[in-house]
N, C-alpha and C positions, 0 to 999 in steps of 0.2 A: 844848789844853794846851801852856803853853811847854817846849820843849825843854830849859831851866833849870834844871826839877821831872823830867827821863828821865834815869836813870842805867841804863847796862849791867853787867850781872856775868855773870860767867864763870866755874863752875867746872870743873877739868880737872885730868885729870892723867896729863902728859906721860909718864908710865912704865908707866903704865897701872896700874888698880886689882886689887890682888891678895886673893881670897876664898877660903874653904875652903869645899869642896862638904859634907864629911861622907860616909858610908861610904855613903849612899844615896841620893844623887843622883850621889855618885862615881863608881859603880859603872855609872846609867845612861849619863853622859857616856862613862863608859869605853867601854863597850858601844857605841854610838854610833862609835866610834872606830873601831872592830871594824864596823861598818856591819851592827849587829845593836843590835835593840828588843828593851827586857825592862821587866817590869814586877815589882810585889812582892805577894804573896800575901798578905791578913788572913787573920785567924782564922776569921773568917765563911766563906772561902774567895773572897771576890772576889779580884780580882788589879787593881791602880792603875797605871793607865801616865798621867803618868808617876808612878815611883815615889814614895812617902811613908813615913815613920816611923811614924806615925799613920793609923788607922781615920777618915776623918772622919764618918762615921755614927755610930761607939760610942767614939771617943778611944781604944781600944785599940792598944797598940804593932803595929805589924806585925809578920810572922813574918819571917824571917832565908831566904825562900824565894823566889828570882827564878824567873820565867819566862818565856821567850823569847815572844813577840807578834808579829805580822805574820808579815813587814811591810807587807802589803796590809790595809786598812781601810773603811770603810764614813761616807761623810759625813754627817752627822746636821742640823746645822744650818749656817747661813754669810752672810758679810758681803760684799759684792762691792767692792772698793776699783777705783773708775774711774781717780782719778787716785796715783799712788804716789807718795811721797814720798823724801828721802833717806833712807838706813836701811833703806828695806823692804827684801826678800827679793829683789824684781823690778824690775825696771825698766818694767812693763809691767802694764795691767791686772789682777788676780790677786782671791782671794779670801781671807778667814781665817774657817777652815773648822774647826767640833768635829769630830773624826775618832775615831772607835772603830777600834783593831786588833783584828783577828782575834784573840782569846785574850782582850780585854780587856775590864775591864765600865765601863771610864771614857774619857772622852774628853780626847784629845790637839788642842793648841792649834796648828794650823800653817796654811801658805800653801798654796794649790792653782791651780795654774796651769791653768786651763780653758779661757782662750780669749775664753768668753764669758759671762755670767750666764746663758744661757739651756740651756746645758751642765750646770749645775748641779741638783739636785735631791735631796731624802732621799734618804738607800739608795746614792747614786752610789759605785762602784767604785775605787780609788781606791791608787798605788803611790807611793813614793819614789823621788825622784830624788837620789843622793849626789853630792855633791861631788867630783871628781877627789883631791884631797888633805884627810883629814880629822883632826880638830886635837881631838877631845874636846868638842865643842859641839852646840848645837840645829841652829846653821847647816849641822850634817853633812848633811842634810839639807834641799837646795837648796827641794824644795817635793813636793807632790806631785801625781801625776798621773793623769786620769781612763786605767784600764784599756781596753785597746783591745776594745771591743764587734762592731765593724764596719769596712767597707772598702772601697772602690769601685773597683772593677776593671773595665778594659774587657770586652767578654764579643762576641764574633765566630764565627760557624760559618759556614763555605763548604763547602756539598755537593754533590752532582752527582744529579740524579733524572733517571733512563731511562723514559719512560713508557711501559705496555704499550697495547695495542692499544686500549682502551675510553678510556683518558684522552688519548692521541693524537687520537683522534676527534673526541673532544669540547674538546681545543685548534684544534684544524681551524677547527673550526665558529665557536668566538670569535677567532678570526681573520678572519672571513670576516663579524664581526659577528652571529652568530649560536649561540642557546642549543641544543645538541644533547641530547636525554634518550634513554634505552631503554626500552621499552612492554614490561614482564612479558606470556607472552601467555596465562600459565595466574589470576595475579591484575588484571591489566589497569594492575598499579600502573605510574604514570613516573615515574622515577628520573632526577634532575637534580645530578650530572652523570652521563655515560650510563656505563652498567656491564654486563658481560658475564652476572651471575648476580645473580638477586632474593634480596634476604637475606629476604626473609619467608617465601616458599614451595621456595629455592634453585633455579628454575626458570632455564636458559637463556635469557635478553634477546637478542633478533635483531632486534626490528622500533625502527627510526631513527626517534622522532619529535623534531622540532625544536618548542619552546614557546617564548611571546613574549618581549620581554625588558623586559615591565610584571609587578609581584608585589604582594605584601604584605608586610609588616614584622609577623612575628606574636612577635619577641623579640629585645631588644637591650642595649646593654652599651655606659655610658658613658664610656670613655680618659682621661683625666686624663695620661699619659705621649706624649710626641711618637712621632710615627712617619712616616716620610720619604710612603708614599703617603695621607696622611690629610690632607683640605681645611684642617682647623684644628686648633688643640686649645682644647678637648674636643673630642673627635670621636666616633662610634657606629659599633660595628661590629653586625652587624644579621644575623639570618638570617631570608633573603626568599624568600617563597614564590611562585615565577612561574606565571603564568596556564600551567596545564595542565599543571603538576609536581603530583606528590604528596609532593616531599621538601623543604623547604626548602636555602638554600644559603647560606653566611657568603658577607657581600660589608661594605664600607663605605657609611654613608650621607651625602650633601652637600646642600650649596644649601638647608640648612635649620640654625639654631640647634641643638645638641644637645638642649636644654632640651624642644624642641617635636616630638621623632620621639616617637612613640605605637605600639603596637601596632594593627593592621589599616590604618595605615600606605597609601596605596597610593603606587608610585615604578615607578622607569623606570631602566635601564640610561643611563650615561652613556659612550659609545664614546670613544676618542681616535680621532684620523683616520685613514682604511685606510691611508696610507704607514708608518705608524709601528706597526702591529699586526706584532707574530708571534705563537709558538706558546707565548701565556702569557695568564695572568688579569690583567696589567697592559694588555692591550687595555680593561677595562672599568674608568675610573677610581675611579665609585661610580654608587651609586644616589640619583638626588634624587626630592622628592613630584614627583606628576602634579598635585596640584588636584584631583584627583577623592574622593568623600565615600571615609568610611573604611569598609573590608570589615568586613565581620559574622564573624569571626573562629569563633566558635561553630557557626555555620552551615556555615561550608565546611568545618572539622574533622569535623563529623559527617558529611561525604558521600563515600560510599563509594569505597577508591582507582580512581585511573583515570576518575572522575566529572569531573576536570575537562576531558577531551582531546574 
């Protein structure tokens, strides 16, 4: 097209354009002003935000009955605008969002700053943000903002644990690379880690038997969350039943896919080096497979405690 045949126009006006609201959109602006939503009651009894003269269901006049709304609201539907242009509301990604207020049975046409489209959804929660100085306008109303749901806070406990006699023992022992359990001698059950009194029969434990530090994996639990002593993520934490325990014991499992630990499972103690052992469960980093076929799980459950020592 030659440039010949493009003419520009422009219209403006320098003093700006001066309109009458009328007594009912007046009123909203006002109100506005006031950093307070109101909408107008029909006959029917809905209530229009924003206000109207008219029913537009039945054309009847509205009633001469405002009522305050919000100003928190509920987002129904919305457009996600990536790139803003001059004029918008933001300078910045945003949305224009149908927003029902609280009190209202009509939806309100505004901006919502989310962040992201993926923040967005029916039903989202939803507040006004005002403007520092407000002048009787829509713009009172900077945009609005999703309600705070949630929060991430660091979260840290340091405690100090005194262990008694029976769990000192049995730190001892994995210190020393070795699993320490207590032989009940009225139910013949072993208890791993060792403990002074049988919760089954409440019998006194006295006799020290040490069991290997090969088990089975008869139930586990796949981490999806990082955790400083864990191989990888995903990672399994796992409670393993060691040759000649009758109690299984939570430990971590490695050297294997999480994808691929099974119940009856068999696995082995993995030690860190005896320089670096004290009097903690951090001697044992996890448990990986052996290679060897998987335990019959059913079978050794059925056999009587203490059957396995």
């Amino acid at each position: 097209m030659s440039d010949d045949l493009v003419a520009t126009h422009v219209l403006e006006f320098p003093g700006g354009y001066t309109r009458t609201t009328g007594p009912v959109i007046g009123r909203f602006l006002t109100e506005l002003r006031d950093r307070r939503l109101v909408g107008v009651r029909t006959a029917g009894g809905r209530v229009l935000v924003p206000p109207l003269e008219y029913d537009p269901d039945t054309g009847e006049s509205a009633t001469d009955e405002y009522v305050e709304v919000g100003p928190a609201g509920t987002v129904q539907a919305w457009a996600w605008v990536g790139s803003p242009r001059p004029g918008h509301p933001l300078d910045r990604p945003f949305a224009w969002a149908l927003i029902r207020l609280d009190g209202a049975d009509t939806a309100l046409v505004h901006a919502v700053d989310a962040g992201s489209p993926k923040a967005l959804r029916p039903g989202l929660r939803v507040r006004p943000r005002w403007r520092a100085a407000t002048a009787g306008h829509i713009t009172d109303i900077e945009c609005f903002l999703p309600e705070v749901t949630s929060l991430i806070a660091p979260v840290r406990a340091e405690y100090r644990v005194t262990p008694g006699r029976a769990l000192t023992r049995f730190l001892e022992g994995v210190r020393d690379g070795r699993f320490v359990g207590g032989r009940c001698a009225e139910c013949a059950a072993v208890y791993v880690p060792y403990r002074e009194s049988c919760p089954a029969c409440g019998s006194v434990v006295e006799e020290e038997v040490e069991v290997a530090d090969t088990g089975t994996v008869t139930t586990f639990a796949i981490n999806n969350l990082p955790d400083p002593r864990a191989p990888e993520v995903p990672f399994v934490s796992a409670y393993v039943l060691l040759d000649g325990a009758d109690t299984p014991m939570i430990a971590l499992i490695g050297g294997v896919p999480a994808h691929e630990v099974r119940q009856g499972m068999r696995v082995r103690a993995v030690w860190v080096p005896p320089e670096e052992r004290t009097l903690s469960m951090t001697n044992v980093k996890w448990f990986e497979p052996t290679g060897e076929p998987d335990a019959d799980l059913d079978a050794d459950l059925d056999e009587p405690p203490g059957g396995g020592a």
